[in-house]
N, C-alpha and C positions, 0 to 999 in steps of 0.2 A: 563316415568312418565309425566302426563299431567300438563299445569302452572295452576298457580293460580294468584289472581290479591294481591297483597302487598301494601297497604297504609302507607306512610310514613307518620308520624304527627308531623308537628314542631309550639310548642306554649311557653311559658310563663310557666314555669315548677309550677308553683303556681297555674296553671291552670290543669294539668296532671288527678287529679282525677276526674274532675267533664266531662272533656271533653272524657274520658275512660266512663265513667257512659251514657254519651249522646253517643257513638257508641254503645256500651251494646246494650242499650232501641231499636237500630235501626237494630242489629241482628251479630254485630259482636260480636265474645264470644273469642279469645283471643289477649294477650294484652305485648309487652315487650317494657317497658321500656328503653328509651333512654335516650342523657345527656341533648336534647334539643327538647325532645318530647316524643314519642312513636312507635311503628310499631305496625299494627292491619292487620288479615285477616278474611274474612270468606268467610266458606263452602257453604253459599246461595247467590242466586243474590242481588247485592248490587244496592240500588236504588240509585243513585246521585244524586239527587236531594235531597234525606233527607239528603245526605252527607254536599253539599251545603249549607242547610239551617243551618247547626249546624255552619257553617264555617262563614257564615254571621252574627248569632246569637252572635257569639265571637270574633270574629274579633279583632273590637277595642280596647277590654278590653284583650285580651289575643295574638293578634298578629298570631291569628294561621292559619297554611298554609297548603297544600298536596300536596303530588304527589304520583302517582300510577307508581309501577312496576311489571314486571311478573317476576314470581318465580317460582321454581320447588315446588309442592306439598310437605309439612312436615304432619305428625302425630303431629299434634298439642299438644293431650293427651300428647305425649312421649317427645315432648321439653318443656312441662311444670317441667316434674315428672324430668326430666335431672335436670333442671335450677334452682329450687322454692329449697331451704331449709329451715328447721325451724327456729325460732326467737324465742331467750330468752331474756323474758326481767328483767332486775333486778335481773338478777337468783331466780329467783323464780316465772314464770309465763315461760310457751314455746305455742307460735301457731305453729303446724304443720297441715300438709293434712294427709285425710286418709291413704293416700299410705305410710306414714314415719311410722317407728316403735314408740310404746310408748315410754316415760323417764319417768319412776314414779321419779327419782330422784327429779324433780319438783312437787314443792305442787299439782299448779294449771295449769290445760291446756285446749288447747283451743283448736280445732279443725277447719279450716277455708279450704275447697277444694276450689285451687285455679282455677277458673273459669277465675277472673279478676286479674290482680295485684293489685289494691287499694282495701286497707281497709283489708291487711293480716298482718300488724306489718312491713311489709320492707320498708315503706314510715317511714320520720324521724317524722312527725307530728302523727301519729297514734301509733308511740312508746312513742314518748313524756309524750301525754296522758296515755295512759296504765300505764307507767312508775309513773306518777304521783297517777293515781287511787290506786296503792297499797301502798301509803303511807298515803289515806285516808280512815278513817272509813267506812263502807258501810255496815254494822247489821243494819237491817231494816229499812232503808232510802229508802225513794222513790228517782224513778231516772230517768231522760229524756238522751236521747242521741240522741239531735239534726243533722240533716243530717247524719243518723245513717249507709249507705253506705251498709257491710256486716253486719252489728250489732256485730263487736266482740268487740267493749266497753260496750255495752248492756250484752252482753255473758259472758266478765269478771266483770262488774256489780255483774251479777248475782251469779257468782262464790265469790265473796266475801260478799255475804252475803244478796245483796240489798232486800227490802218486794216488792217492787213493778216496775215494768221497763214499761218505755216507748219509744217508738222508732219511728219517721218520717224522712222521706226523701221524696222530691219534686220531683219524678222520680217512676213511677209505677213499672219499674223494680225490685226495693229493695223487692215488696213481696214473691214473690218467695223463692229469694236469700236470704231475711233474714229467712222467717219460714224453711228453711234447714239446715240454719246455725244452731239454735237454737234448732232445734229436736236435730239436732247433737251433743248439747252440752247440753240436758236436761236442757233446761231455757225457760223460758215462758215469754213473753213482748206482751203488747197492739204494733200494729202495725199499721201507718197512715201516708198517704200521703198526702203531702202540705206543707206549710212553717208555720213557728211558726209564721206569721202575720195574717193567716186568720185562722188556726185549733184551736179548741176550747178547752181547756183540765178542767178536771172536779176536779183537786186538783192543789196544790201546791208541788214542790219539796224541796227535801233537797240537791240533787247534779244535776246538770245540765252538759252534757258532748257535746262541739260543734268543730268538726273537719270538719272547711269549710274554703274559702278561707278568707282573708282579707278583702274584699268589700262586701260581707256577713253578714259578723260579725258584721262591724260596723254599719249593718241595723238593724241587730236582735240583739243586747245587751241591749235595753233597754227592749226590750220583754219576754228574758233573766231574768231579774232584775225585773219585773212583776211578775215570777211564781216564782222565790226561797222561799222560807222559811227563815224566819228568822235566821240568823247564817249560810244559806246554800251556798254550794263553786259550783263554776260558772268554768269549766275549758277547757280551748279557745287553740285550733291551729291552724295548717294550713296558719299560716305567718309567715316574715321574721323577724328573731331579729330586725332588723334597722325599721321595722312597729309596734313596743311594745309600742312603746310610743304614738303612737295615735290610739294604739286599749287601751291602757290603759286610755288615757284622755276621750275616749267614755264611759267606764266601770265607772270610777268616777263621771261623769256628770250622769250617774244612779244609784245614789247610793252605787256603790261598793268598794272594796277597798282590789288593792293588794295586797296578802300575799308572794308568790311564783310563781319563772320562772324558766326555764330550757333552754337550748340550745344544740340542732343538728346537726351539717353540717349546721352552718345560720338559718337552723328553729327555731320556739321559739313553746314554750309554756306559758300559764299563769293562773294561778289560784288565781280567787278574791272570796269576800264572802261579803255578805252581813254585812251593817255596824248595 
């Protein structure tokens, strides 16, 4: 069996999705999870130099490193479908891939083919959320799902009920990836690329959904608190419990005001609402 080249990725685990997202765009497609980074390969020629410039790009803020080794050739497909199993969240919501058999025992389900590992419910910040969404009302409220990744909070959005979804992510990749997701799960969302600082949106929300890192958040919260709708709930991952407290004094300094947290393995979640 012929080798293949192995990337080892060691960052700043707060970083893990967004730097999985930046090899995506650059043509690696699969992804495992480590405790202090990740491992990526792929099946086409890997330019290093894009590899490089993502490594440079993050560097500072995320510490991240590589090294390359040679590996025997895997069926990628088949260490996925091995590895990947479903996620219940709440008992009452399961994402599985199409390869798993149904559970009607669960209301609502989500179908997500893992292509990438983020943005499938096995990250603690994307259960958080979810977790939380279903203890919010969602009958005809309009809905953003800021750095929207796979779109499966847009997908369960949609499953509970929401009139209207909207979805961006700062990464051209997600088109694809989300309008598949969402055939697949018969939901329909406006779809756009860019950061909630420069894209333009033509309403106001009622729930606003952002699973990005901490230093992120504390740029876009006021932006955040621009588009809500009066009374509408704002709800924030993607950081460390011990970072609550000054993603929370950002939130308040824009008018908001915390109702609800939750904690994961260290992650946090948080849910403000307009005063």
């Amino acid at each position: 069996m012929n080798n293949s080249q192995q990337f080892n990725i060691l960052c700043n685990v707060a970083f893990k999705e967004i730097l999985m997202a930046e090899f995506a765009a650059i043509g690696f497609d699969n992804f495992q999870e480590t405790n202090d980074g990740f491992i990526t390969n792929s099946d086409t020629n890997v330019d290093l130099e894009q590899v490089d410039g993502i490594i440079i790009r993050y560097n500072e803020q995320s510490g991240v490193t590589y090294n390359i080794e040679e590996v025997a050739k895997k069926n990628w497909n088949k260490e996925w479908e091995e590895s990947y199993s479903p996620i219940i969240v709440s008992d009452k919501c399961i994402v599985r891939a199409s390869f798993h058999p149904p559970q009607p025992e669960y209301p609502i389900e989500i179908i997500i083919t893992p292509k990438m590992s983020f943005g499938t419910g096995h990250h603690e910040t994307t259960y958080l959320i979810m977790a939380a969404q279903l203890t919010i009302d969602h009958t005809n409220k309009v809905v953003l799902d800021a750095g929207c990744g796979t779109g499966i909070l847009s997908i369960l959005a949609g499953k509970l009920g929401a009139k209207s979804l909207t979805a961006y992510d700062n990464d051209e990749w997600v088109l694809d990836n989300v309008q598949e997701n969402l055939k697949n799960n018969d939901t329909q969302s406006k779809i756009l690329v860019g950061t909630v600082q420069k894209l333009e949106f033509n309403e106001e929300f009622d729930i606003i959904l952002a699973n990005i890192n901490k230093n992120v958040l504390l740029i876009d919260i006021p932006f955040y608190a621009k588009l809500l709708n009066k009374g509408g709930s704002l709800l924030l991952s993607g950081f460390y419990q011990n970072d609550l407290e000054e993603i929370e004094i950002s939130a308040t300094g824009s008018g908001l005001r915390l109702v609800k947290t939750n904690t994961k393995n260290d992650w946090a979640m948080a849910q403000f609402i307009t005063n």
